[in-house]
N, C-alpha and C positions, 0 to 999 in steps of 0.2 A: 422846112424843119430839118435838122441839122442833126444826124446820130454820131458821136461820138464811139467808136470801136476802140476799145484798150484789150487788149489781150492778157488774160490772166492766170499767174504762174499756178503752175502743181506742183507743189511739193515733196506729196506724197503720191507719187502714182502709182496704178494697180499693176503689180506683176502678172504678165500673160500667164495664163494655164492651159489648161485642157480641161474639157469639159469628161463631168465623172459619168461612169455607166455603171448598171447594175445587172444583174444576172438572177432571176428570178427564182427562188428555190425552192424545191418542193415540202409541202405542206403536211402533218399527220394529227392526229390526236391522240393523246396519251390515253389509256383506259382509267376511267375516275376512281380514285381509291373510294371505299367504302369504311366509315368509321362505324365500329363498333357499339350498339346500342348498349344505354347503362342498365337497361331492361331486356326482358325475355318474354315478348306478345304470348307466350305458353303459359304465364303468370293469368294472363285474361282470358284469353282463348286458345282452342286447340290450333296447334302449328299447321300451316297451310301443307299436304301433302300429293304430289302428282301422283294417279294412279299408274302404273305402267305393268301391262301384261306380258304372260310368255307361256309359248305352246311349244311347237313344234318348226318354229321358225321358217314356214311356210306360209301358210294362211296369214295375209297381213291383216287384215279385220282383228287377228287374235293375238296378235305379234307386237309390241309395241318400241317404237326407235325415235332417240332424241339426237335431234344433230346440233352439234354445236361448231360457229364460224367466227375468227377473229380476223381483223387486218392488221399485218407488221406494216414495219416503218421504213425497212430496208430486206435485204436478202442474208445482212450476216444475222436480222433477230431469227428469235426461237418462239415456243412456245410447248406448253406440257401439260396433258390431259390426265388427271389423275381419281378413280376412283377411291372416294368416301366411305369406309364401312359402319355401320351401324353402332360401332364402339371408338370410331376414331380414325382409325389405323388409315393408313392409303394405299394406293397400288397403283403404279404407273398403265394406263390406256394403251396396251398393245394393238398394233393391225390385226385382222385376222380372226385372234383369239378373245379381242371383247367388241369389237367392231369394224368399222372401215374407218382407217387414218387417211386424211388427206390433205398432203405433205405441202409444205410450202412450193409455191409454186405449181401446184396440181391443176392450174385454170392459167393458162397461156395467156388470155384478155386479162385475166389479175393477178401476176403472179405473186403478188405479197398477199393472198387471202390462203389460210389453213385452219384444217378443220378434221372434228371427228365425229363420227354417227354410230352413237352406242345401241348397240344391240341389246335388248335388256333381256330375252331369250337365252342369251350366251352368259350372262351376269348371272340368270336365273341357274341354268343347268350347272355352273361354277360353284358358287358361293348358294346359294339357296336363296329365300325370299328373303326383304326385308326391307328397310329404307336408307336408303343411296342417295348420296348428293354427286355431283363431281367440281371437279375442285379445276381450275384454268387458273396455271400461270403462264405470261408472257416476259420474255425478256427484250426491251427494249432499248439501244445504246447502253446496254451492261447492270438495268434496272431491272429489278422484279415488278409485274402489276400480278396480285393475288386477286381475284373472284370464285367465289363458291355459288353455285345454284341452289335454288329450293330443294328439296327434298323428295325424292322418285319412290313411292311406295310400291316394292315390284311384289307381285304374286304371279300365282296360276290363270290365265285365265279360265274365266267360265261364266255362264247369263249371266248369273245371280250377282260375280262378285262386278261384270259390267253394267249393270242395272244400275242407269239414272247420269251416265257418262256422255261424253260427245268426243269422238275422234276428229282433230280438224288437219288434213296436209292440205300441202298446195309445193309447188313451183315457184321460186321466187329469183326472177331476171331484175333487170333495170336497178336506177344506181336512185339512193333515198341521199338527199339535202342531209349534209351534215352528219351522213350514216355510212354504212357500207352498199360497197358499189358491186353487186352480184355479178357473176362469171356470165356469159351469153349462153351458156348451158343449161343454166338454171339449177339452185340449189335448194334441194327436199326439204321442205319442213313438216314438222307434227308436233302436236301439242295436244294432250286431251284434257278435257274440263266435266264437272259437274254440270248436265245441265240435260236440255231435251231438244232436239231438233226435230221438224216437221210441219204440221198444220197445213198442209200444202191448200192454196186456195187458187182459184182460176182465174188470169185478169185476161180479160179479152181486147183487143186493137183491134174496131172497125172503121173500116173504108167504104163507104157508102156515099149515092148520090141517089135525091128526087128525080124518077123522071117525069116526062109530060102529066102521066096522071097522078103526079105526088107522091107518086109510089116509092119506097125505098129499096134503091137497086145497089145490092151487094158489088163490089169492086174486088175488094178485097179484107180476109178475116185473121186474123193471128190470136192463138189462145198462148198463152204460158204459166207456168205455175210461179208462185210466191211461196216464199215459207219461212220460217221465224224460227232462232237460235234462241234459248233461253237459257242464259249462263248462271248458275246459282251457287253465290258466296265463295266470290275469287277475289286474293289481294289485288290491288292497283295494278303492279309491278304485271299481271297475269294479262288482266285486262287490255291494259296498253299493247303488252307483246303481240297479242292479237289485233288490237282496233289500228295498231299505228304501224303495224307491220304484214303478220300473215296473212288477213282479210284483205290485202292489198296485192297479195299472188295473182302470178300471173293465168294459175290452173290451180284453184281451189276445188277441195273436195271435202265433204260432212259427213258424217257415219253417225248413223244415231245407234244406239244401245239399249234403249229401253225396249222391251220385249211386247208388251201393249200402245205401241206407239200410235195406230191408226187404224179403220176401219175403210175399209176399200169393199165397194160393190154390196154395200146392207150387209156383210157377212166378215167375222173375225180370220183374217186370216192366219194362218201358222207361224209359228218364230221363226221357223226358214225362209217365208215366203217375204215377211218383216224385214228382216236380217239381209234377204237378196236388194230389196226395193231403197232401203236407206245406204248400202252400201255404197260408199266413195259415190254421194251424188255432187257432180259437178256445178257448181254456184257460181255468181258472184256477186258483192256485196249492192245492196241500194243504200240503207242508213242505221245506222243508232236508232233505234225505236224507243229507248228508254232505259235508264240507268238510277240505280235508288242506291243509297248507301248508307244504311241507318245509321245513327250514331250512336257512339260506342261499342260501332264493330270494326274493323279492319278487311272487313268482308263486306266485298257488294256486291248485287244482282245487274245482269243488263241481258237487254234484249235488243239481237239485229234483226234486218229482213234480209233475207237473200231471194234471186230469180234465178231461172235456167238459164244458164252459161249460153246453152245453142237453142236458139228459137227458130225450132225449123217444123213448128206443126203452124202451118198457113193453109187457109185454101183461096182458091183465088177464080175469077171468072173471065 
């Protein structure tokens, strides 16, 4: 068999080039504007308000402080914390004098995260009680992004006006998918909600083996407590802040508030002695236990479990 080769013209042939590169650039997310509802939830229901106390801005149990954290896009953006009054008006978030600013670059591992931690003590002895929003604008490549917060109802504290409350901090490290990436420091949060913490119940971890005569020979025993968060009639917006962020600290802490909260040893003990035992107890979360949200409210109830953070009552043989 007989191949015939003819070689065949190009006409048009490919002018050599260079092969293209690219330079990978870095990435941010704009903060989502928020369009204005043609309605007013106050029309249906009373406006969702945070309780926040102030004493003597000692005792943190009685002291109450909201921090607020954003990511810029570079080092030329800004950003500006401004107090909401009760009538409208605003006032620019001073260091110092209504809290701790903390200035762009204030975390070396992040230096585009800034932030402020209002002292509501300092608000209170100010301007006097009332209900505060604060209002964060960022400027970003020469844009404005506006956000306003819920609403802070700041008073005195005292039992009565904390009766039926839950204080929740914590520590928040490590970097959230698609969120902000926390300083290796660790940045304070608190949140307080309506609701009741406690019911402490005992689960026990044994380690046991049969010996020869069937007998059950202790190895080893671990007790620890359980206890359960019950949040009552908090918008989504509230909800989520907690289940998809703060309940995920790295050093969570509960304070419960209500003054009858438990019976320890057959005998009622004293609101001090209440007040010592719930104070900043160390947790951390196991699950959602349940969540209702009736309809035609904007409010819904849920309930977590939380355990001891350090499980160090063992005995062992």
């Amino acid at each position: 068999m007989a191949i015939n080769e003819q070689p065949l013209n190009n006409d048009r042939p490919m002018a050599a080039t260079e092969l293209a590169c690219k330079i990978e650039a870095p990435t941010f997310s704009l903060p989502n504007p928020v369009d204005p509802l043609p309605f007013c939830f106050c029309d249906y229901q009373c406006e969702y308000k945070e309780k926040a106390f102030a004493d003597d801005g000692v005792d943190n149990y009685k002291n109450d402080s909201t921090p607020l954290l954003v990511a810029l896009s570079s080092g030329s953006d800004s950003v500006f914390f401004r107090l909401v009054f009760p009538d409208g008006s605003k006032l620019l978030l001073e260091d110092g004098t209504h809290g701790i600013e903390y200035g762009l670059g204030f975390a070396s591992d992040q230096p585009l995260l800034a932030g402020f931690l209002v002292q509501w003590w300092k608000i209170f002895d100010l301007f006097g009680g009332g209900d505060y929003q604060i209002e964060v604008t960022q400027n970003i490549s020469g844009n404005d992004f506006v956000s306003m917060t819920h609403k802070y109802k700041v008073m005195k504290y005292s039992v009565l006006a904390a009766k039926g409350t839950v204080k929740v901090q914590g520590s928040q490290t490590g970097c959230f998918e698609n969120g902000l990436d926390y300083p290796a420091a660790g940045w304070y949060q608190s949140i307080r909600v309506p609701g009741f913490f406690g019911n402490p119940e005992k689960v026990y971890e044994l380690t046991n083996y049969p010996n020869t005569n069937r007998r059950v020979t202790q190895i080893q025993d671990r007790v620890n407590n359980e206890y359960t968060l019950s949040i009552r009639g908090v918008p989504l917006s509230i909800r989520d802040k907690l289940a998809d962020n703060a309940f995920l600290a790295n050093d969570l802490d509960i304070s419960d508030y209500n003054p009858l909260n438990v019976m320890t040893n057959g005998m009622t003990e004293s609101y001090e002695g209440l007040r010592t035992q719930f104070k900043r107890n160390n947790v951390a979360l196991i699950e959602e236990s349940g969540a209702d949200n009736p309809e035609g409210s904007v409010y819904g109830f849920y309930e977590y479990r939380f355990e001891d953070r350090i499980k160090n009552k063992i005995k062992r043989n």
